[in-house]
Backbone as a chain_set.jsonl record, in Angstrom:
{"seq": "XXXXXXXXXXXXXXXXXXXXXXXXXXXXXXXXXXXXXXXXXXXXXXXXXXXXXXXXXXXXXXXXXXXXXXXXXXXXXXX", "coords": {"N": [[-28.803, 40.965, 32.183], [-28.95, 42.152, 34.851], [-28.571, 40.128, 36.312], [-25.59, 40.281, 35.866], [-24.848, 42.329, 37.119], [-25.708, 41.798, 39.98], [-24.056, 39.777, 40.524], [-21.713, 41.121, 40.31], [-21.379, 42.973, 42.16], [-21.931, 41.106, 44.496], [-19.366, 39.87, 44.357], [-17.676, 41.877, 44.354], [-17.718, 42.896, 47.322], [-17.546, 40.414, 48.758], [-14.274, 40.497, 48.136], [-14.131, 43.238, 49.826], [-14.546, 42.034, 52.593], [-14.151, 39.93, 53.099], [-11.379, 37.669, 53.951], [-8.03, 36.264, 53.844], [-5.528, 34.852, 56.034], [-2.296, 34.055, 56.986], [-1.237, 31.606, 59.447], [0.587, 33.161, 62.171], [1.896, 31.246, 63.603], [2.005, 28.819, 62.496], [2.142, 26.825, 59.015], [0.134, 27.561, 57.978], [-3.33, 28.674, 56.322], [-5.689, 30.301, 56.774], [-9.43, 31.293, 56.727], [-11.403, 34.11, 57.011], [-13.69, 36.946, 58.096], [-13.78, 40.162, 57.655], [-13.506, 42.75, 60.095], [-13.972, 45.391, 59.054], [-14.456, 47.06, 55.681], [-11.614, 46.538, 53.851], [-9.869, 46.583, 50.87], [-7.585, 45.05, 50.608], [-6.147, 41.21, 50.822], [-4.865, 39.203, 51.808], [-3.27, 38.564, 54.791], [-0.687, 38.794, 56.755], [1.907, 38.607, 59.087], [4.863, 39.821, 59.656], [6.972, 39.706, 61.82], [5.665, 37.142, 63.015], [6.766, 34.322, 64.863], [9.313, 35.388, 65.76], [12.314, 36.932, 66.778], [12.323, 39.485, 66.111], [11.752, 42.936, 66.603], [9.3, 45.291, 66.734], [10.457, 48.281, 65.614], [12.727, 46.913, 63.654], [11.42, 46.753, 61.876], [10.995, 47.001, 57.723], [8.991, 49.763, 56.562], [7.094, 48.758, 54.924], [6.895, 46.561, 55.757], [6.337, 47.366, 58.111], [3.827, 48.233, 57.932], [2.353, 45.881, 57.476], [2.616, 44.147, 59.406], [0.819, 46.073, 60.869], [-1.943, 45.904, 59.421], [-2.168, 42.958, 60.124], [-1.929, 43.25, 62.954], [-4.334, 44.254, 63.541], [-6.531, 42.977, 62.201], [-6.196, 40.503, 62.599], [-5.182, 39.659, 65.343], [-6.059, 41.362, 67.421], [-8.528, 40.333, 66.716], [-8.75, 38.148, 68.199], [-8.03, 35.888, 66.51], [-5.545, 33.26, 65.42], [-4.467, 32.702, 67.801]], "CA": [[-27.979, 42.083, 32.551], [-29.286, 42.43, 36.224], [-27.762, 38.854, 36.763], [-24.333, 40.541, 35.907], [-24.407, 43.389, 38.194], [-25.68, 41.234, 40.914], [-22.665, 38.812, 40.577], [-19.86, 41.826, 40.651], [-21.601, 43.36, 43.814], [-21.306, 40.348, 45.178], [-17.649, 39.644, 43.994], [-16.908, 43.393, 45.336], [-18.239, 42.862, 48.496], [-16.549, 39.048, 49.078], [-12.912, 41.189, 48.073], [-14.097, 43.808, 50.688], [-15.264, 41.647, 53.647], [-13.261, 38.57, 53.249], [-9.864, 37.699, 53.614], [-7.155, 34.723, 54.442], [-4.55, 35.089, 56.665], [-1.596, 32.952, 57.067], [-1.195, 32.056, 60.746], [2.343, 33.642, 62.428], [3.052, 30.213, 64.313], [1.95, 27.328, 61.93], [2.033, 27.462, 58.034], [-1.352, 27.448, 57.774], [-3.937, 29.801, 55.705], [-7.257, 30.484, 57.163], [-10.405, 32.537, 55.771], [-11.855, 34.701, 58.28], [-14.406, 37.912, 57.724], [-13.378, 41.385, 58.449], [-14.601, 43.424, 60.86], [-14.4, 46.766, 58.205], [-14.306, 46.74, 54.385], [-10.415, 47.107, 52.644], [-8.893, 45.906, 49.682], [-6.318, 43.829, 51.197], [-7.039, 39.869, 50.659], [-3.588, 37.714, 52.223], [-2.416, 39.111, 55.663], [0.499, 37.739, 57.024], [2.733, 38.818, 60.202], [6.252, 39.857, 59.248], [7.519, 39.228, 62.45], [5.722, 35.648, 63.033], [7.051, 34.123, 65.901], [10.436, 35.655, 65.916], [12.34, 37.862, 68.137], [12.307, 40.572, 65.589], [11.009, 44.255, 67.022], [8.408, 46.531, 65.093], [11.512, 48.943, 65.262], [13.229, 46.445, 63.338], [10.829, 46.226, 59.893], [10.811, 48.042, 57.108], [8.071, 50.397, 56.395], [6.567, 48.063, 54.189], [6.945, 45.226, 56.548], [5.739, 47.651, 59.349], [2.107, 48.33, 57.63], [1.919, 44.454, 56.735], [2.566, 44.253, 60.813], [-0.246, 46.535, 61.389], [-3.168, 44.93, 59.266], [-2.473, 41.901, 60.863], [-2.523, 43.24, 64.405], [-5.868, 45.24, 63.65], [-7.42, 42.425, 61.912], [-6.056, 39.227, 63.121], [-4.413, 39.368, 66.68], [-7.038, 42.475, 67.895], [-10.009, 39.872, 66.528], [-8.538, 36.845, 68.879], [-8.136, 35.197, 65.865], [-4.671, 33.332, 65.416], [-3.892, 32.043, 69.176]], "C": [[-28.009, 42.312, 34.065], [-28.186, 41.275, 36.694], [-26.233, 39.263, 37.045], [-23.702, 41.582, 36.771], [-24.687, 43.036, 39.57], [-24.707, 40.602, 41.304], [-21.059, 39.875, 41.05], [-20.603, 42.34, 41.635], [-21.142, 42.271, 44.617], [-19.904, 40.09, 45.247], [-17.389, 41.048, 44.744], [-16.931, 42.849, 46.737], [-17.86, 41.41, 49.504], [-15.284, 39.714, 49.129], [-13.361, 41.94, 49.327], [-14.243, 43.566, 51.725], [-15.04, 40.827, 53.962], [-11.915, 38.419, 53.006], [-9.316, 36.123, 54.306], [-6.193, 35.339, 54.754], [-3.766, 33.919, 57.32], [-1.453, 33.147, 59.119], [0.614, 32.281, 61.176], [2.713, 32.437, 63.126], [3.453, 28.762, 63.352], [1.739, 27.888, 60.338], [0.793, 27.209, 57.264], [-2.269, 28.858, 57.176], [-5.223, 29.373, 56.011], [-8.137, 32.088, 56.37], [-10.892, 32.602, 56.582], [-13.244, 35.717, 57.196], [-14.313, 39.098, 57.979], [-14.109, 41.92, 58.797], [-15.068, 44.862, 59.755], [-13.73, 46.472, 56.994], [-12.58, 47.639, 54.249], [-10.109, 46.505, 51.836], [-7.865, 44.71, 49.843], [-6.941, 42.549, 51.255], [-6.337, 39.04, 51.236], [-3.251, 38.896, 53.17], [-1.493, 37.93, 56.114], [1.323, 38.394, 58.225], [3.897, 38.561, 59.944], [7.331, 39.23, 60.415], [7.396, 37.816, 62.998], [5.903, 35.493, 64.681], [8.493, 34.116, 66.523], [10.489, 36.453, 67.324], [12.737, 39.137, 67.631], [11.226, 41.399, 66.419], [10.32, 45.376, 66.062], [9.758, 47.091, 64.998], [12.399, 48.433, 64.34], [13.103, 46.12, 61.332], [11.173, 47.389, 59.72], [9.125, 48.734, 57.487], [6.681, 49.565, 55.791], [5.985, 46.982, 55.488], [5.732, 45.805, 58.003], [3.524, 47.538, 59.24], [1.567, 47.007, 57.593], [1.322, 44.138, 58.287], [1.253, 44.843, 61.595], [-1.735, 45.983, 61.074], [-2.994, 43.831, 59.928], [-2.936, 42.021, 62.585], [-3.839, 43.245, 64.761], [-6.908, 44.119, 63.055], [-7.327, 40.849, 62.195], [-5.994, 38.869, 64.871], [-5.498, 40.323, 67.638], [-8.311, 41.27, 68.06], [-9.766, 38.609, 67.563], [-8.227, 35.571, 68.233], [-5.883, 34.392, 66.179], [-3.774, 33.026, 66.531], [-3.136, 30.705, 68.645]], "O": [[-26.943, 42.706, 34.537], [-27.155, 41.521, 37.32], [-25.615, 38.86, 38.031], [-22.518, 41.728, 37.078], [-24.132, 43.696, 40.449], [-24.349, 40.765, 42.47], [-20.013, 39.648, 41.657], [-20.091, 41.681, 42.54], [-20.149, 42.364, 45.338], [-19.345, 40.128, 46.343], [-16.813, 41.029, 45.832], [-15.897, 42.324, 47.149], [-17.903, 41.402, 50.734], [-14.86, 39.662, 50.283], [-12.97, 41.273, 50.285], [-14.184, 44.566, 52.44], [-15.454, 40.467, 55.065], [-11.325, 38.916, 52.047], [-9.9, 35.254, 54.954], [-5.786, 36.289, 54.084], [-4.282, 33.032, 58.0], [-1.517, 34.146, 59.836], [1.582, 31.732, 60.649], [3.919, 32.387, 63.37], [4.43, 28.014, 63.338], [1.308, 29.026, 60.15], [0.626, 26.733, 56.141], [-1.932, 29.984, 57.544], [-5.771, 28.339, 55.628], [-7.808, 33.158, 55.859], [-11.117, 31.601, 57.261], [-13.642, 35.419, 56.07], [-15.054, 39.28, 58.945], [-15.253, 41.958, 58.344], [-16.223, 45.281, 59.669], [-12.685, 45.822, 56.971], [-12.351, 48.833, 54.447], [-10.028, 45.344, 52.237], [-7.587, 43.721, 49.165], [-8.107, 42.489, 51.646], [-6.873, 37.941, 51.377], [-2.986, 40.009, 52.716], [-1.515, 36.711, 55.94], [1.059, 39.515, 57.79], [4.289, 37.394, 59.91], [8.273, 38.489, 60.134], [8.379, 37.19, 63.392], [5.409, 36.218, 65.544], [8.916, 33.342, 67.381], [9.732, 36.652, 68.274], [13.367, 39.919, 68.343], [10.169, 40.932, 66.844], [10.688, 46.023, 65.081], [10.461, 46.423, 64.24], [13.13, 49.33, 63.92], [13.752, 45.737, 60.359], [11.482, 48.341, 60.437], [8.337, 48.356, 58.353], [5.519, 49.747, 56.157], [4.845, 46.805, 55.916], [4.843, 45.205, 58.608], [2.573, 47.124, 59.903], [0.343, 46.896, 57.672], [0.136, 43.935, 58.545], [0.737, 44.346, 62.596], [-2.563, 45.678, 61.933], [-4.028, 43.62, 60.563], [-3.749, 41.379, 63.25], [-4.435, 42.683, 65.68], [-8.091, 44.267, 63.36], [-8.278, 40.085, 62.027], [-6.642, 38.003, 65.459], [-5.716, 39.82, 68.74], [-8.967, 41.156, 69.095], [-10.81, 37.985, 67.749], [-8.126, 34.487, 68.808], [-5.106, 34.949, 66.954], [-2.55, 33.042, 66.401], [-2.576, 29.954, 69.444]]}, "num_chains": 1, "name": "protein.A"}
């Protein structure tokens, strides 16, 4: 029984602390480590390497825009 509550901490705590993020120039998926625990597991950059303007996403698109800044492009990751 211990064995089983050791295993989903861990499993929590991999979901909260790990993630993959596609990169915005190449179509490539990397696994990184976040700097602070969320839920979120696939970031991705709506705009990429367009010449789309935040002003330009949706709402949806805009938040997608923001985890990636805060956890990809902020970390240096993604050059």
């Amino acid at each position: 029984m211990a064995f089983a509550g050791i295993l989903v901490a861990v499993l929590l705590a991999t979901r909260l602390f790990c993630g993959v993020y596609q990169h915005d120039e190449y179509p490539e998926n990397h696994f990184f480590i976040k700097h602070r625990p969320v839920w979120k597991w696939y970031f991705y950059s709506p705009i990429g390497m367009s010449d789309l303007k935040y002003s330009d996403l949706t709402k949806e698109q805009q938040k997608e825009q923001d985890y990636f800044d805060e956890f990809i492009s902020k970390s240096g990751m993604s050059r």
